[in-house]
N, C-alpha and C positions, 0 to 999 in steps of 0.2 A: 249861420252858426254864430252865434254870439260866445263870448269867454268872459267870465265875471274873474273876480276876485281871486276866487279859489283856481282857477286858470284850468275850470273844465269844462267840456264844450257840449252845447247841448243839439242833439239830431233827435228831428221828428221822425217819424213813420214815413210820411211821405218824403225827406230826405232817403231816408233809405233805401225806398219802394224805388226814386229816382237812379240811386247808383244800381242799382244790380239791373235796371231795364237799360240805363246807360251803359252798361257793360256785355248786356245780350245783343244790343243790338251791335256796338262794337266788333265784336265777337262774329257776328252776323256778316258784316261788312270785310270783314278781314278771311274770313273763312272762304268770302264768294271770290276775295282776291286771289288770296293762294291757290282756288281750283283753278282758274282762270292761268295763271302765268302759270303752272304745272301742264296744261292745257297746251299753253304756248310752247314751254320748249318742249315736254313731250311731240308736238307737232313738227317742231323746229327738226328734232333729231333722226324722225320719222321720214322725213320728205331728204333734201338732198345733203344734208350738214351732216358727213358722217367721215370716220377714221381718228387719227389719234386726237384730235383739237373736238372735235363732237365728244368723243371719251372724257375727255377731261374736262372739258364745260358739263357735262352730265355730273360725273363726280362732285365737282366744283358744286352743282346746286343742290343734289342730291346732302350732301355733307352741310351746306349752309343754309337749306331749308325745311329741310323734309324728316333729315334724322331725328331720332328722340336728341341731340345736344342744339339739335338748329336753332334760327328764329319762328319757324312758326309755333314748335313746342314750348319753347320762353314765354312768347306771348299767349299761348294758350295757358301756359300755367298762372302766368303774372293775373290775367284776368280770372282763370278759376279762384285763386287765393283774393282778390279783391271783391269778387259776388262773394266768396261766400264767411269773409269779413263782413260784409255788411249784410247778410242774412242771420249768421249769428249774432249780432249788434240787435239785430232787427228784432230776433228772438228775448233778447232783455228786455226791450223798451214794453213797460203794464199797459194793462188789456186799454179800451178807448177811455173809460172811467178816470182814469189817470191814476189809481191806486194799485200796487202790486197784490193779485188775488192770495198769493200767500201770504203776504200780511193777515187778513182776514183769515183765512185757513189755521195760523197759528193762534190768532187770539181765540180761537174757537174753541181751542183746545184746553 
């Protein structure tokens, strides 16, 4: 991204195509984690780790991970809001021509 003069920043197409795949697979990567350690202490509390200390480590993760206030819904939202920042972005930048087709639309008129 280059910044001229006028101090604004220019993104290609394929910058953008780049962040929302960066962000899917992110996304990707983070979701196969959360099943996985959900996985874990679900198993954890299942086998012999149980009474009030199993209660309250469930609580504990349940409230820090999982709830709609946790981290995995944070980051779930931080990344929906960043794809689709740059998918709307994505949507301005004119067709491969390099001219906005409504330009042309308007002078037609």
């Amino acid at each position: 991204m280059a910044m001229g003069s006028t101090e604004t920043i220019n993104m290609t197409a394929k910058m953008l195509n780049d962040i929302i795949q960066a962000v899917e697979d992110y996304w990707a990567k983070a979701h196969a984690n959360a099943e996985e350690l959900e996985n874990t202490v679900t198993g954890l509390i299942q086998s012999d780790f149980q009474g009030a200390a199993a209660d309250g480590f469930k609580a504990f993760y349940d409230k820090t991970f999982t709830s709609e206030e946790g981290l995995n819904k944070g980051i779930e939202n931080l990344l929906n809001t960043i794809k689709q920042m740059a998918e709307e972005t994505l949507k301005a930048i004119p067709g491969a021509n390099g001219v906005d087709d409504q330009l042309g639309e308007g002078n037609n008129q």
